[in-house]
DODREN-314212 format. One record per residue: residue in three letters; x, y, z of N, C-alpha, C in turn. Coordinates in pm, whole numbers, plus 32768, in hexadecimal, padded with zeros to 4 digits. Example, Ala and Ser with C-alpha at 12.3 -4.5 7.8 and 13.67 -1.06 7.14 Angstrom:
% DODREN-314212
ALA85277DC7830C84CE7E3E830C85287EB6830C
SER85057F1F82C485577F9682CA850A80038313
% end
This chain:
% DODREN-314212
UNK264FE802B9B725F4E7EFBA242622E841BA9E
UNK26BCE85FBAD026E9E8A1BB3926D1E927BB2D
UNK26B9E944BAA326D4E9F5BA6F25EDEA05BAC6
UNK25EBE9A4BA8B251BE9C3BA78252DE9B3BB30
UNK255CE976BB742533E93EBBFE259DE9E6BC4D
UNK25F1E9FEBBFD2643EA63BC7125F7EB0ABC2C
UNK2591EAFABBFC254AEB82BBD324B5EB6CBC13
UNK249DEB09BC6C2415EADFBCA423B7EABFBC33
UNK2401EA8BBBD8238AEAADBB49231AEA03BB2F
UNK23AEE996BBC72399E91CBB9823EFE8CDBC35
UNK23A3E83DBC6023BEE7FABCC923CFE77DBCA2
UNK244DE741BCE82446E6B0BCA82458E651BD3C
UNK2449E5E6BD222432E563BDA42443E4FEBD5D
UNK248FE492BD962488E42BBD8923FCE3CABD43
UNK2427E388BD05239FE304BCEB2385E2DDBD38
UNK2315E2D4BD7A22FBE277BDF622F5E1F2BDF4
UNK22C3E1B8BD6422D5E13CBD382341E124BD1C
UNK2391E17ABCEE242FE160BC9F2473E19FBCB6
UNK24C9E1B9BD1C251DE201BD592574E249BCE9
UNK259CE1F7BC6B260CE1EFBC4025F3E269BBE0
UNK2535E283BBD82523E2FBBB8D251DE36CBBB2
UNK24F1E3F2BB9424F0E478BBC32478E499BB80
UNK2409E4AABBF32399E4F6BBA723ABE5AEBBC1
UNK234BE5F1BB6E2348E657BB4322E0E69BBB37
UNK22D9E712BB962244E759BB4F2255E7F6BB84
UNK21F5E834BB3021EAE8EFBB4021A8E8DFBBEB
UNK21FBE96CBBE721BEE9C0BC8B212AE9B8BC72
UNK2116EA03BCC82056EA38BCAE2072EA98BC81
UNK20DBEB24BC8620D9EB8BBC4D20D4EB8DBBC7
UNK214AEB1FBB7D2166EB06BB0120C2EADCBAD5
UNK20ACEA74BB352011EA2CBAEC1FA2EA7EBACA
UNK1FA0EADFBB201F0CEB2CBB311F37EBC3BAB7
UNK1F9CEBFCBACC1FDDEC2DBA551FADEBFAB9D1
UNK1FBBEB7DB9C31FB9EB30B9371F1DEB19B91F
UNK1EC9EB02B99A1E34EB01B9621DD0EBAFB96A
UNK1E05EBF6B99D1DD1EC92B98A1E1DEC77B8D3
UNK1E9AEC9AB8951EA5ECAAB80C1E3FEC4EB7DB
UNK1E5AEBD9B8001DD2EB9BB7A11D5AEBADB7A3
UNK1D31EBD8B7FB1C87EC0DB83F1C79EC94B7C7
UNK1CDDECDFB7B71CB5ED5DB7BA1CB5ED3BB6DC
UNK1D12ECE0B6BE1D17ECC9B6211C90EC8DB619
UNK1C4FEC35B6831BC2EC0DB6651B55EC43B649
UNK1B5CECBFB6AB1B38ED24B6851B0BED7AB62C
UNK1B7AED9AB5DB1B7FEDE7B5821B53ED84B511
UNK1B5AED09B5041B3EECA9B4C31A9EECC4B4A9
UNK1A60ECB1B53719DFEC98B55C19AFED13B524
UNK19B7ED85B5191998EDFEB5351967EE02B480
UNK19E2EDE0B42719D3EDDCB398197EED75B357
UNK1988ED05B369191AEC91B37418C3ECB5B388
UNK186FED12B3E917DCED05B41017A7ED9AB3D7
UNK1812EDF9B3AE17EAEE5DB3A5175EEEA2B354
UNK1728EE15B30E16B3EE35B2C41648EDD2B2FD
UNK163BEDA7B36D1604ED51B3AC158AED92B426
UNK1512EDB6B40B14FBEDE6B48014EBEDDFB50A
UNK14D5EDF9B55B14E5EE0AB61A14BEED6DB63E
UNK1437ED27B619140FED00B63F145BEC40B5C7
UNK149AEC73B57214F3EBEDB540155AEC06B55B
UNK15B1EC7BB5801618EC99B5BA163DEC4AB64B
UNK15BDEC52B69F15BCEC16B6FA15D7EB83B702
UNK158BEB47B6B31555EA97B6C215C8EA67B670
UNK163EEAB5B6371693EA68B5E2172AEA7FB647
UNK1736EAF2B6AF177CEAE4B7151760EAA0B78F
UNK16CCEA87B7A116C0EA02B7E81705E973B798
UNK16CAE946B71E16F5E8EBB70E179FE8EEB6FE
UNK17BCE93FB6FC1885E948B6C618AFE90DB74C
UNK1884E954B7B21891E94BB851187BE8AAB868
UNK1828E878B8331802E805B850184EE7AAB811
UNK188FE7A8B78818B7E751B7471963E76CB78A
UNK199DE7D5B7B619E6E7EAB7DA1A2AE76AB85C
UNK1983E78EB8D3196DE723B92F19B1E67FB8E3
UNK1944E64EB895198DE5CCB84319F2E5C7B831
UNK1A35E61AB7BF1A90E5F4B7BB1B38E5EFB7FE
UNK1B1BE682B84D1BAAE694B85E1BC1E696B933
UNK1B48E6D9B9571B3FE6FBB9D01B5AE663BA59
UNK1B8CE664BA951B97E5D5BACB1BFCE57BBA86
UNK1C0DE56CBA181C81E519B9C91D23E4FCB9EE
UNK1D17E588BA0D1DCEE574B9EF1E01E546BA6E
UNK1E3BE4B5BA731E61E482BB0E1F00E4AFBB0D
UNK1F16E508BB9A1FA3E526BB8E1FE4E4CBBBFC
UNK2058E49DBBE1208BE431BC5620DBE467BCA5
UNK20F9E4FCBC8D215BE541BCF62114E55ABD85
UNK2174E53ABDD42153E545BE4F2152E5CBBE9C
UNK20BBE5BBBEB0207CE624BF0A20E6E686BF68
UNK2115E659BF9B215DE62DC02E2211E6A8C006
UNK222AE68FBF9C228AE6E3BF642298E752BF79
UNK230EE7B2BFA3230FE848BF912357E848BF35
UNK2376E8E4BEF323E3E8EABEA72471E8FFBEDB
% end
């Protein structure tokens, strides 16, 4: 954890509930880093998937991806690290 936190790769703080723990989480550099690679494998994902699909189902099936995306994942993930933290 000292090696990830002394390369900016990672920040840790106290539990606020539990002192006795050490929470943990990525920079924004590390974070936003990590969702461009995944954006861009989606991509290429998307690109092969639809490739026989024309313009107009191409479209209405990246709306719905977008949308189901919304459900399931967008809004979800509650992080308990505190805002308030620098590295």
């Amino acid at each position: 954890m000292r090696a990830l936190a002394g390369r900016n790769w990672a920040i840790t703080a106290a539990d606020p509930s539990d002192g006795r723990k050490t929470l943990v989480d990525v920079t924004e550099p590390i974070r936003a880093a990590g969702q461009q690679r995944r954006a861009g494998r989606a991509d290429k994902a998307l690109t092969h998937a639809l490739a026989r699909a024309d313009d107009t189902e191409r479209a209405a099936l990246i709306a719905a991806l977008g949308r189901l995306h919304q459900l399931l994942v967008a809004g979800r993930t509650q992080r308990r690290f505190p805002d308030t933290v620098t590295p």
